[in-house]
Each structure stands twice: as structure tokens, then as C-alpha cells.
N, C-alpha and C positions, 0 to 999 in steps of 0.2 A: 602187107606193108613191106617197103624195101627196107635195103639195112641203112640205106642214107636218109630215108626218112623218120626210123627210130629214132626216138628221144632219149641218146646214149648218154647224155649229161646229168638229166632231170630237174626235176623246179627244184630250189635252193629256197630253203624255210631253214626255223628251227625248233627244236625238242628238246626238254627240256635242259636248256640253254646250249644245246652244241648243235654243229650243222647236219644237217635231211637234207642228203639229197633225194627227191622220189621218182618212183615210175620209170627208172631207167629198164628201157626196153632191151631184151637179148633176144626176140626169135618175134615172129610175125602177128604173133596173138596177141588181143589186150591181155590176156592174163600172165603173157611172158615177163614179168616185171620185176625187179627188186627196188628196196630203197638203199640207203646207207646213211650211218651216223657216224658223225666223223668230230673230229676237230683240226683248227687250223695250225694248230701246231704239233700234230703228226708230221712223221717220218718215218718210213718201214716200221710200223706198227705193225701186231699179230691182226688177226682178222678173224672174227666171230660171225658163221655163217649159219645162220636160221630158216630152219622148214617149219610152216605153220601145218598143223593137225585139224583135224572137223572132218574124221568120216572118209577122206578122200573127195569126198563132195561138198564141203564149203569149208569156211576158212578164212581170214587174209592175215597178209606180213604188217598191216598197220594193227590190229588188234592189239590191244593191255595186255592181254595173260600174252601173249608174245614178245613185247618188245619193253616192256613201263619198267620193272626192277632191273632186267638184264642189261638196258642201254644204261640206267643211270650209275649201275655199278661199273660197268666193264669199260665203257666210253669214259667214267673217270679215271679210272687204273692205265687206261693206255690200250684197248684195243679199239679198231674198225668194226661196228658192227652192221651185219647188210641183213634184210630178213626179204624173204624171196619168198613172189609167188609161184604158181605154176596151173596150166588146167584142168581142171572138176572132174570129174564122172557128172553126166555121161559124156562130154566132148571129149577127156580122154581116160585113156585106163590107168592103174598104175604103174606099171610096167614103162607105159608113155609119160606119165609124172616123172619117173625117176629121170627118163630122159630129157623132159624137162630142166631139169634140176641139176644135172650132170651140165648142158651146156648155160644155166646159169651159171652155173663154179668156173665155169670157162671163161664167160664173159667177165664177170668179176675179179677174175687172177687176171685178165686183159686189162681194163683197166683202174685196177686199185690204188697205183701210185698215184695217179691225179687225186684221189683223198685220202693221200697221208699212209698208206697199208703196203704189203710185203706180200708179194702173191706167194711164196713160199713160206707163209706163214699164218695160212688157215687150220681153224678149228672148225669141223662138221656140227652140225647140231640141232635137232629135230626134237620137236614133241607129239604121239599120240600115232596119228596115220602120218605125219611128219617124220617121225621117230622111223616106222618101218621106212619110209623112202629113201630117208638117210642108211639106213639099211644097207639095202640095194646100190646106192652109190655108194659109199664106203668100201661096200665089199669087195673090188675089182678095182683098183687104182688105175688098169691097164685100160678098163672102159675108158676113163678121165683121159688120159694121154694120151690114148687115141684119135681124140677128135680135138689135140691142141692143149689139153691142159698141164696142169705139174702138181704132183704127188700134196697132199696135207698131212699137217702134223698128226692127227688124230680125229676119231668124230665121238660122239655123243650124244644116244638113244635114250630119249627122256618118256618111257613109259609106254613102250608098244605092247600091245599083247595079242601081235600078230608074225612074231619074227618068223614063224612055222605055218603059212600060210595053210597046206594040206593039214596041218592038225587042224586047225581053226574050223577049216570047213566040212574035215569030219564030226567036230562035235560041234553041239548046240551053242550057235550063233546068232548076231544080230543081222536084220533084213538089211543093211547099209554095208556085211558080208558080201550078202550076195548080189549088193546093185556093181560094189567094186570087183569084185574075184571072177562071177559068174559059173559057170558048171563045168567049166573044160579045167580037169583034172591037169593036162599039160598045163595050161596057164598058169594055174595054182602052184606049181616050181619055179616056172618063170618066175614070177611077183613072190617068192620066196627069198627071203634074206637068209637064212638057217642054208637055202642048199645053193643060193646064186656065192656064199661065201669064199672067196677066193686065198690063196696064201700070201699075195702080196699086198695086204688088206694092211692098213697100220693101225696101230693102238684103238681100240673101241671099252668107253666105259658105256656100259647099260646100267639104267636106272631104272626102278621100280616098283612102284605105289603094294604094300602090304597088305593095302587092304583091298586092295582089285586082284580077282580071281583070274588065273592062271599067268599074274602080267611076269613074276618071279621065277616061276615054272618054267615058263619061255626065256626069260633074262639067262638064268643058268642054264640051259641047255643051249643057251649059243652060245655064249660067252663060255662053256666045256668044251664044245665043239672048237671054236676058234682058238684056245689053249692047245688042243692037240694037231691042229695045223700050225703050231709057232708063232699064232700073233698073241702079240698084250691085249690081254680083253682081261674086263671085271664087273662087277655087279656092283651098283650100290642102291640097297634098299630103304626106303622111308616108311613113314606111318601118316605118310599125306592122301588125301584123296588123288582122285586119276589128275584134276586141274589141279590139285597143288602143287605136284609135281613137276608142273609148269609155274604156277603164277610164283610159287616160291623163289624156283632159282632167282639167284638175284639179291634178296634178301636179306640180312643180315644174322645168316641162321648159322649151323653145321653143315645142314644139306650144301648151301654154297659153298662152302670151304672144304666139301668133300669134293667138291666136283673141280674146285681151281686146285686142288691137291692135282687130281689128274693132270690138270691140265697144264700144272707147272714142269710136271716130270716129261715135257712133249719134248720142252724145247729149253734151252738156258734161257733164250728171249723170253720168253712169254713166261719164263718162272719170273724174271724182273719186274714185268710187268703188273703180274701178278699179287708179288708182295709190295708193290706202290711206288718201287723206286721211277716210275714214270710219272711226276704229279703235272696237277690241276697248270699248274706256274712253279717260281720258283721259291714263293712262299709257301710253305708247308701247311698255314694256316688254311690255305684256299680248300684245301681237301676236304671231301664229304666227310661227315663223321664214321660210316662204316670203314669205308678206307684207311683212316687214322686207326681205329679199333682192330681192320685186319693185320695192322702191318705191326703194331704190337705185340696182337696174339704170335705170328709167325716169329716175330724177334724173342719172343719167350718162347715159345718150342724149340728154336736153335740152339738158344742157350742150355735151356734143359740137355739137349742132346751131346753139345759138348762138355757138360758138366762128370 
């Protein structure tokens, strides 16, 4: 497919009540695609960029546990949310995912002001085999800008427990290991997040299910690792399953408000946005009921703090 015959715009629906645009194409494959939720009264809005998980080998950016709590919170608070696909195993590896996904974020910092977004004002954000890819992009800003893009505020890894790819496939794994990694020990660096980690890498929170075996192990030993090359990296762990992890964010829990903690401290915009002073209209009433709930809690922890 040429690049003038991509579908750079996409069909125009909507979800639950804000505008989808889908299927916008960035690279020659059907699988090159993102959507984006938006609204029409954006304006250099932050931008939430989502990698969907399954394996390396299925997956999509339309799926519930990807997009159903995260659009309805964050799309009302004031951000763009775009959730990206990329190629399978076997038509590609990971390593080719990530590149995938790197000129995703390219295409999308291209054109995000036609829906309302601020290409300097992306957040990364993957869950599962999502989570490692985001990884690997994240960890090299200088890949990103090299092929046209601009630096993001931050990402966040929601429950990989593959950041050490060579450990994984020293110890007893899953056969869906080794349909992605395969046997070549060089490769296994390669599609390494722990060692592709770079120092111009920005802010990284890792998330991680408690109850899945080795996924905290790996959380902190990157997120140590990225401490002692000078970036912000942190860990935050749950007592969700591996999909809670995902289907929660969003929610109206702690776990969300740990993670928009991070994600306030990115940028002063996106703290605004974050604590709701970007609403629904200019009726306060219009606001979802979480929204009203978070931007109270917030207005009571500041006061505590100045007290």
C-alpha cells in the first residue's frame, strides 16, 4: 500500500459518547493501524498512547480490557487516547513490533493536532507483551527521533514479566516464549528491555501483578537498574491478577490514582488535566461521577499537605 492510499484520517464513529476515529494507517500492513478517541473540544491535550498484549501473537487496540475504563476516564479528564496495533508473530518478531510501534508514535505525534492532542505531550503505555514493547521503545528516545519523532513525557509498563528477556528464556517458560524469542541467545538482548535500556530514556513507572510469579522480580530489577543510570523509574505493585492489571486501570480504584500520581508529576499540563480542571463543558455537573470523586480526593490531599 502507498502512503497516499492509506487511510490517514479514519472512519469517524463514536464510543462511548466521544469521537473514534479508526484504522488509521502508518506503514503498508493491515496491521499498521491505530484508532484515536478524542473530543471536539480538545486543544493541545496530553495524549495516551496504548500497546495492546496477547503473547506477541494476538491481541487488538479495539479490545475492552484495553480501551473500555481507560477511554472513559482519561477521554473525560482531558486526554487523547490512541491505542495502536502492530504485526503478530510470525509475520513479525518483536524486535520488528517495537519498530512497529516506534513509527506508530511517529505517525501520531504527525498528526495529533487534527484531534485536539499535543505531540509533545504523550504518555507511553502498554500492558502484558504490550508492556515489554513499550519497553524497548521507551528505552532509547534517540531511536524515536531518529526516524522524525519528539521526546514523550513518560511511559508505563503494566505487568510484563519479560523485561530480562535472557532470564526468561533461561528459566522455565511458556511455548508462546519461544514462538516469539526463538533460540538465538543474540536476539534475546536484542528484544531485551533490561539491556536495550538507554540513559536518555525518560520517566518509566512499572507496574506489577503480586500475584504472578517473577512479574515484580523483573519490575525492580529494571526499574534498579534505570535508577543507577539517572532516569525516574518506579514500581508499583497490586494484588490484581495479570488482566486486572490491565482491565482495572481506569477504574475508580487506588491503583488509578497511583498511576495518574505518576503521571501528574510528567508534566504541569497533564497534572491539570489530571486533577479535572479540563471538564466534560463548563458545567461542572456534566462530569462523570469518578472525576468529581477524584478531583475532591486530590483537593483534600493538598489541603492536608498545606495544613
Amino acid at each position: 500500500m502507498t502512503a497516499c492510499a492509506q487511510n490517514v484520517k479514519g472512519e469517524r464513529s463514536t464510543y462511548q459518547g466521544f469521537a473514534l476515529y479508526s484504522d488509521i494507517q502508518y506503514g503498508p500492513d493491515k496491521a499498521h493501524s491505530f484508532d484515536v478517541y478524542t473530543r471536539s473540544d480538545f486543544s493541545n491535550a496530553p495524549v495516551i498512547f496504548m500497546v495492546h498484549g496477547g503473547a506477541w501473537k494476538m491481541g487488538d487496540k479495539k479490545s475492552d480490557s484495553v480501551v473500555k475504563n481507560k477511554v472513559k476516564r482519561w477521554v473525560s479528564s482531558g486526554f487523547v487516547f490512541i491505542s495502536a496495533n502492530y504485526r503478530l508473530v510470525p509475520h513479525a518478531n518483536p524486535v520488528e513490533q517495537a519498530q512497529d510501534l516506534r513509527e506508530a508514535l511517529v505517525s501520531a505525534q504527525n498528526q495529533v493536532y487534527q484531534w485536539g492532542g499535543n505531540p509533545d505531550k504523550f504518555v507511553l503505555m502498554g500492558h502484558s507483551a504490550g508492556a515489554h514493547l513499550v519497553g524497548l521503545v521507551s528505552g532509547s528516545v534517540s531511536d524515536v527521533t531518529s526516524i522524525g519523532g519528539k521526546p514523550w513525557l513518560g511511559a508505563i509498563l503494566l505487568d510484563s514479566a519479560a523485561l530480562d528477556v535472557p532470564l526468561v528464556m533461561d528459566s522455565d517458560h511458556y511455548r508462546f516464549h519461544d514462538q516469539a524469542f526463538g533460540r538465538d541467545r543474540d536476539f534475546w538482548y536484542q528484544a531485551s528491555p533490561y539491556h536495550q535500556l538507554r540513559s536518555d530514556a525518560r520517566p518509566i513507572l512499572v507496574t506489577c501483578s503480586s500475584k504472578r510469579k517473577g512479574a515484580c522480580d523483573q519490575a525492580n530489577k529494571f526499574v534498579s537498574k534505570a535508577n543507577s543510570m539517572g532516569i525516574k523509574a518506579s514500581v508499583l505493585s497490586r494484588n490484581y491478577s495479570h488482566k486486572g492489571m490491565n482491565t482495572e486501570l481506569g477504574a475508580d480504584n487506588s491503583y488509578t490514582q497511583d498511576v495518574e500520581g505518576f503521571m501528574s508529576g510528567l508534566d504541569s499540563h497533564v497534572n491539570r488535566v489530571v486533577v479535572g480542571s479540563e471538564k466534560l463543558s463548563a458545567d461542572s455537573e456534566t462530569q462523570t461521577g469518578p472525576v468529581r470523586k477524584l478531583i475532591q480526593r486530590i483537593k483534600e490531599r493538598r489541603a492536608q499537605r498545606e495544613e
